[in-house]
Each structure stands twice: as C-alpha cells, then as structure tokens.
ZAMARGU-4260 file (C-alpha; in steps of 0.2 Angstrom, whole numbers, plus 5000, padded with zeros to 4 digits):
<rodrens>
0) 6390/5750/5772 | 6407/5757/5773 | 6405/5768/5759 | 6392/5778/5770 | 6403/5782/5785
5) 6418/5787/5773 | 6400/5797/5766 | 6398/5804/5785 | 6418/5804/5788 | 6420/5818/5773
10) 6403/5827/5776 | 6412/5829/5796 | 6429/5831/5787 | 6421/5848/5778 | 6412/5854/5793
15) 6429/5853/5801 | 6438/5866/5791 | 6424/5878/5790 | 6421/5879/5808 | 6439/5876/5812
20) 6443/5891/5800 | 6431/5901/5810 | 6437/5895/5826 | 6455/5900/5824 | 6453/5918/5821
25) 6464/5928/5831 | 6470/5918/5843 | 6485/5904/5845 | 6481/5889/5832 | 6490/5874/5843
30) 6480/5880/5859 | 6464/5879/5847 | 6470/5862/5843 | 6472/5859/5861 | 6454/5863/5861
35) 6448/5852/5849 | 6459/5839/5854 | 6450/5839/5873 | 6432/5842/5866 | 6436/5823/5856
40) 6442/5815/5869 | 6428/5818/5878 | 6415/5812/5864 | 6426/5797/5860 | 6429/5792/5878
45) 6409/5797/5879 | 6403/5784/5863 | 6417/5771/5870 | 6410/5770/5887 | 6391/5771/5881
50) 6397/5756/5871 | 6404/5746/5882 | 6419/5742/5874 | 6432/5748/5888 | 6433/5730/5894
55) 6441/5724/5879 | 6454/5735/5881 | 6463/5720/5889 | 6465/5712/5874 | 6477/5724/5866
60) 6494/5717/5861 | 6511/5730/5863 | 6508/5730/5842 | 6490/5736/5844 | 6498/5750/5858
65) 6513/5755/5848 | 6503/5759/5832 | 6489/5766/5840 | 6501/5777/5850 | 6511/5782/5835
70) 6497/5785/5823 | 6488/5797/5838 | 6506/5808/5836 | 6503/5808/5818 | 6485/5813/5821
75) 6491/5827/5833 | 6504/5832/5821 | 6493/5832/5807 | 6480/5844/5814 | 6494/5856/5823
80) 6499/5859/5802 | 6482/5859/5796 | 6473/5872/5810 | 6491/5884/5807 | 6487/5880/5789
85) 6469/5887/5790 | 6474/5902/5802 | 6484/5910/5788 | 6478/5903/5774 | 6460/5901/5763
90) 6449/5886/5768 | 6445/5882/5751 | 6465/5878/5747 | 6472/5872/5764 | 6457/5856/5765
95) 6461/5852/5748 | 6480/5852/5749 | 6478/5842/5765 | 6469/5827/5754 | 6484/5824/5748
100) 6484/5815/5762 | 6474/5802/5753 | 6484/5801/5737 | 6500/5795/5751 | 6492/5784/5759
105) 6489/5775/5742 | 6505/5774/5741 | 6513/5770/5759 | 6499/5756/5758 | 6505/5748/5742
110) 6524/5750/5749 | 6521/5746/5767 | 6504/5735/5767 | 6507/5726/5754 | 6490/5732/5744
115) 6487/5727/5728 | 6487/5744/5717 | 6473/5744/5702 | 6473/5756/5688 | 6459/5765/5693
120) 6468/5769/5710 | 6483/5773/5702 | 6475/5785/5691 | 6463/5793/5705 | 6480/5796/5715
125) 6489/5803/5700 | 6474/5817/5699 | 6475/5819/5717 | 6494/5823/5716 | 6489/5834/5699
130) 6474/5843/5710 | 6483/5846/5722 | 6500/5855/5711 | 6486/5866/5704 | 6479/5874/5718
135) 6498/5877/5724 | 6504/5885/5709
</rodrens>
C-alpha cells in the first residue's frame, strides 16, 4: 500500500509546481507561500479533526515536538526556496533540481538513521545526483 500514496504523493507533488508556477506570477513568492501555507493548514487541521485524532495529541513526547517542529522549519524553508525558484525560473528545471531532495535524504538516512544502503539505492541516488548536474549545466 505505501507505494500508492508515494503514487498520489508525486502525482500532488507535480500539480504543485505547475499550479504554483502559475500562482506566482507577478506578485511576492514568500507571500504566495504564506498563501499556500494557510490554505494547508486549513485542510490538514480539516482531515485531522474529521478524523479524530486530535486527542492523541496528548501522547506526544518533547522528541515527537522537537522534530516535528524542526522539520515544519525545514518544510517552510524548503518551499520559501522552491516558490522563488519557480518565480524566476522554468518549472520543468526547478521541480527536478528540487528532487535532489531525494538523493539527500538517501544519504542523511544512511548517516543519521542508520539505514541499510543497497546497491540499487546507491545507484538510483548516484543518477539523481547525475540528473540533476545535467539540467544545471
């Protein structure tokens, strides 16, 4: 099953920087960002309360806070980049480039996680990395 919501994740992922591309025409990319940012808190706090599962946050440890918070900043930090990105530059280089994203997290997880690496990672990291040299150049 979790091969069809990282399906769904990159479908979503795609949409995301065509529309955002569209979206950031002629006017300030971090108040689009702002934009976008309030539109998913709203659908996430939305799903999360439809759900039920806002009881639970009681059972969060200062580990599950700390990270949580710190990966929001990277999240934040991450689309600030990628919607000034897309503002000045072609959609069909920035959304690329920005999957490098993948090929590093390959790697912070072998260093920092511990993850076992296979060869078949390795290899599709490496192409990443290569991919992504060739549409800078």
């Amino acid at each position: 099953m979790w091969w069809i919501y990282a399906l769904l994740s990159a479908l979503f992922a795609s949409l995301t920087a065509i529309f955002a591309k569209v979206g950031v025409k002629n006017i300030d990319s971090d108040l689009a960002t702002a934009i976008r940012t309030v539109v998913i808190l709203i659908l996430v706090w939305g799903i999360a309360l439809y759900k039920g599962v806002i009881p639970s946050l009681q059972n969060f440890n200062k580990q599950n806070w700390i990270f949580l918070v710190l990966s929001g900043c990277a999240t934040g930090l991450s689309w600030l980049f990628y919607f000034k990105a897309l503002q000045i530059g072609k959609v069909s280089q920035v959304a690329p480039v920005d999957k490098l994203s993948v090929a590093l997290t390959i790697v912070l997880s072998v260093i920092f996680l511990k993850e076992a690496l296979s060869w078949q990672t390795a290899i599709g990291a490496l192409l990443i990395i290569a991919g992504t040299f060739v549409l800078i150049i």
